[in-house]
Residue frames as qw, qx, qy, qz and C-alpha x, y, z in Angstrom:
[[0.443, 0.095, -0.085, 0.887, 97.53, 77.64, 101.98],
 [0.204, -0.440, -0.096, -0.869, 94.64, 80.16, 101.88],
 [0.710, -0.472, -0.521, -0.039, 93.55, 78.57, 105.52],
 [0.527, -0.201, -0.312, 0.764, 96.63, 79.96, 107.28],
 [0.224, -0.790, -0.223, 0.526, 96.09, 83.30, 109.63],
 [0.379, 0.893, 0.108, 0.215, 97.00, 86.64, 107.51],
 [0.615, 0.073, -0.182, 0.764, 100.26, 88.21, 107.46],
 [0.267, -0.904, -0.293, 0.159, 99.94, 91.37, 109.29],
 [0.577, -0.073, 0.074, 0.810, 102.57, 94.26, 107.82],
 [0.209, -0.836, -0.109, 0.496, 103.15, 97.60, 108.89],
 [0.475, 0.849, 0.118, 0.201, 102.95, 100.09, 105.83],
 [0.660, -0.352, -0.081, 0.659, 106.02, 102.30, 107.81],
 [0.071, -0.577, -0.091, 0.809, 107.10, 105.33, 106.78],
 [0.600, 0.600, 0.501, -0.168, 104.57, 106.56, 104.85],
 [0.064, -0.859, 0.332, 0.386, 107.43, 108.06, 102.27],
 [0.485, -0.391, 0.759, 0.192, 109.11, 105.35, 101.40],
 [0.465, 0.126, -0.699, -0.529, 108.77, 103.20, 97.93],
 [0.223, 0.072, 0.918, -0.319, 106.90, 100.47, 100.32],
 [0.512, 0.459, 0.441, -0.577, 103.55, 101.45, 99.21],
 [0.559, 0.603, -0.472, -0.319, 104.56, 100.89, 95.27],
 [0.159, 0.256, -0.940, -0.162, 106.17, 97.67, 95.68],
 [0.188, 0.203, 0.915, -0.295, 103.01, 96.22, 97.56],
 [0.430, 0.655, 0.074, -0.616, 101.24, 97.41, 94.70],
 [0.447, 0.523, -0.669, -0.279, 103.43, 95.39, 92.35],
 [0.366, 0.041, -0.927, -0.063, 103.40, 92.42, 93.76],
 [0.573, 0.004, 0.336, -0.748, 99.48, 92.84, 95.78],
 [0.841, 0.043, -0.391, -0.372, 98.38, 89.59, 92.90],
 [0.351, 0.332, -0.787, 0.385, 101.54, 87.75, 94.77],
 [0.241, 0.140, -0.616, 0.737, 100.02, 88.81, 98.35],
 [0.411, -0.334, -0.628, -0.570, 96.44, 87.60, 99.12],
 [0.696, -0.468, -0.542, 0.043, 96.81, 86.74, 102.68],
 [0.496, 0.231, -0.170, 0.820, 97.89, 90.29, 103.81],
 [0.216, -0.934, -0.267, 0.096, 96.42, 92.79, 106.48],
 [0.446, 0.358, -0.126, 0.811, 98.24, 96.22, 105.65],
 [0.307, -0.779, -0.402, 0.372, 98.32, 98.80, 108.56],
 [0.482, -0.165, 0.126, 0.851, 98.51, 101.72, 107.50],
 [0.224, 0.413, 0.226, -0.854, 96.47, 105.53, 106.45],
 [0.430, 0.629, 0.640, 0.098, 93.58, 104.71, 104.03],
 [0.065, 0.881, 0.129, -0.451, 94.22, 108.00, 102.83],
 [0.167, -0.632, 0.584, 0.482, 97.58, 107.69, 102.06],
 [0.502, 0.103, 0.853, 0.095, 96.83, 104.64, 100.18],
 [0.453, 0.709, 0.494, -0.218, 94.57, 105.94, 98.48],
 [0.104, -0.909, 0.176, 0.362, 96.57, 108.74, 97.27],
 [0.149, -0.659, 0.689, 0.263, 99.19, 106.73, 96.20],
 [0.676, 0.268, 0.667, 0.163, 97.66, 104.27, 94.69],
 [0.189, 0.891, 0.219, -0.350, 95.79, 107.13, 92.83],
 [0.106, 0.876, -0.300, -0.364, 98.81, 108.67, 92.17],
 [0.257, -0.295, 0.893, 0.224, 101.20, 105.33, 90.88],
 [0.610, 0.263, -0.392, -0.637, 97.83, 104.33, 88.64],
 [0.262, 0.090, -0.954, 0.113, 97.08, 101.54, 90.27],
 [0.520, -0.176, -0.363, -0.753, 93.23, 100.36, 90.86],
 [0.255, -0.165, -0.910, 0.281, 92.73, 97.82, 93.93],
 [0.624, -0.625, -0.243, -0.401, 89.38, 97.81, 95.97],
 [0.079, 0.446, -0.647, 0.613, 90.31, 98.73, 99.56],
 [0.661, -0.494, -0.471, -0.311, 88.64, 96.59, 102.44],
 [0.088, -0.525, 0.411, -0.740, 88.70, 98.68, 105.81],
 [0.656, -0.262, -0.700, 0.103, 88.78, 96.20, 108.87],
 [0.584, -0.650, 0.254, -0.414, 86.71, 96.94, 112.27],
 [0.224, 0.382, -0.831, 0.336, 89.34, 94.89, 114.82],
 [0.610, 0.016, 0.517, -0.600, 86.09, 94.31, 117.13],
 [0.787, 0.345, 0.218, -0.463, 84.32, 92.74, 114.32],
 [0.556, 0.464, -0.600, -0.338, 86.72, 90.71, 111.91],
 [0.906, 0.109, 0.283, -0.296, 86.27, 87.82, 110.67],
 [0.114, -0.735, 0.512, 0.430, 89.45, 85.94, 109.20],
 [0.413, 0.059, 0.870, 0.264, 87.96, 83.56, 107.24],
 [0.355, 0.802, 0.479, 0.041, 85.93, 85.62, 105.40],
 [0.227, -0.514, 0.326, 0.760, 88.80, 88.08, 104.21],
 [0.721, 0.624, 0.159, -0.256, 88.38, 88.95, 100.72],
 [0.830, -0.104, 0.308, 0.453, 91.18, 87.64, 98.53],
 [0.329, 0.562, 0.264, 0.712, 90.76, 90.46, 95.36],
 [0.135, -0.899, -0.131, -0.397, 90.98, 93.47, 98.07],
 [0.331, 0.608, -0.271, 0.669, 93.21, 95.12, 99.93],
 [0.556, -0.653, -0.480, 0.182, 92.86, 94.45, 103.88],
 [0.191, 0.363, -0.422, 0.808, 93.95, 97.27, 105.99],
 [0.355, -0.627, -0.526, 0.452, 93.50, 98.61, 109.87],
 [0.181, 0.855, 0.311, 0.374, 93.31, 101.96, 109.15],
 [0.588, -0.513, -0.231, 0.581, 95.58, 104.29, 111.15],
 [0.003, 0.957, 0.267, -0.109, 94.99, 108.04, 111.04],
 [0.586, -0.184, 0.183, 0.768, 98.01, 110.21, 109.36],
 [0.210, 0.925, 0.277, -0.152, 97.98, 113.88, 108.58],
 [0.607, -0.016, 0.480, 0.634, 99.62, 114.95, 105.30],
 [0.307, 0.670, -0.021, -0.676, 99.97, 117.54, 102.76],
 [0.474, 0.556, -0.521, -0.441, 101.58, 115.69, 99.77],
 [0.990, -0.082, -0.023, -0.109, 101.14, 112.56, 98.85],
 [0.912, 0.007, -0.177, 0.370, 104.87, 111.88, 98.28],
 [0.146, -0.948, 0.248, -0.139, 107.30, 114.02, 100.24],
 [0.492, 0.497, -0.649, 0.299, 110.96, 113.64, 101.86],
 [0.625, -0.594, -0.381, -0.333, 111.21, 111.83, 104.40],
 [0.020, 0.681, -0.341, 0.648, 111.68, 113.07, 107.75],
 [0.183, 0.108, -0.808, 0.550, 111.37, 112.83, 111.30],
 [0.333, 0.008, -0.041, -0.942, 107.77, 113.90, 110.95],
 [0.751, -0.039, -0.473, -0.459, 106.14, 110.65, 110.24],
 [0.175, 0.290, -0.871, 0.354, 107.88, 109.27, 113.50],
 [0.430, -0.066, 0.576, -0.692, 104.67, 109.55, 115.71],
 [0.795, 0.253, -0.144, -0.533, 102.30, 107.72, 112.52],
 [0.630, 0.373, -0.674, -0.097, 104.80, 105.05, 112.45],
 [0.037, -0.208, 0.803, -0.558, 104.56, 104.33, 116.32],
 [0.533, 0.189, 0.380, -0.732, 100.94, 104.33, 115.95],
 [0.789, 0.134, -0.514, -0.308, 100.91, 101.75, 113.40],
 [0.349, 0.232, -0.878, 0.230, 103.23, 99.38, 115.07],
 [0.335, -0.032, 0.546, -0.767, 100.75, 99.94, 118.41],
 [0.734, 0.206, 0.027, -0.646, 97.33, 99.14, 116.24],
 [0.595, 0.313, -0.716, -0.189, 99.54, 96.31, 114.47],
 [0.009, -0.140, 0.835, -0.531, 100.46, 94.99, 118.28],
 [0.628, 0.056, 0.330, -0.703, 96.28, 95.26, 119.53],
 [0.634, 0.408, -0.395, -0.525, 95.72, 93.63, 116.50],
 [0.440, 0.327, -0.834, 0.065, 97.94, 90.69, 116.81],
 [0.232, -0.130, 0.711, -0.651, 96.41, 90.18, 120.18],
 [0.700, 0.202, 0.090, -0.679, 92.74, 89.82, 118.74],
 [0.860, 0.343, -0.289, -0.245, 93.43, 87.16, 115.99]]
């Protein structure tokens, strides 16, 4: 099972409860590239008290058999925020296009 390609899943709006549930069930979800703002992530882990090591993939340079299993994968995708959790709006429309894009490149590579 840990042989098969990685699931690749767009974080989405960065609002949402998404980032908490893949936090609950992250022991569940070993074979997972998340796309989505290292920041936020941070943040929200941070803020939901939750303690994962984060492992920031170069797309040029990865290597999918050498994922790590006890870390977070992500693509990183650039999102400017004030609060970590806010309402959400129409505001996060342009970060969420830009994931789906980086997710797309991505898919292309591996």
């Amino acid at each position: 099972m840990d042989n098969l390609h990685p699931i690749l899943v767009v974080a989405g709006e960065p609002y949402s409860v998404f980032l908490e549930l893949f936090f609950k069930a992250k022991k569940r979800n070993k074979n997972t590239i998340l796309i989505v703002s290292k920041k936020l992530l941070q943040m929200q882990m941070k803020s939901l008290n939750f303690d994962y090591k984060i492992n920031e993939l170069d797309i040029k340079k990865i290597k999918l058999d050498k994922l790590p299993k006890n870390k977070i994968n992500i693509v990183n995708v650039d999102f400017k925020f004030k609060k970590t959790f806010d309402k959400i709006t129409n505001k996060s429309n342009n970060y969420i296009e830009k994931c789906f894009i980086r997710s797309a490149r991505f898919n292309k590579k591996i």
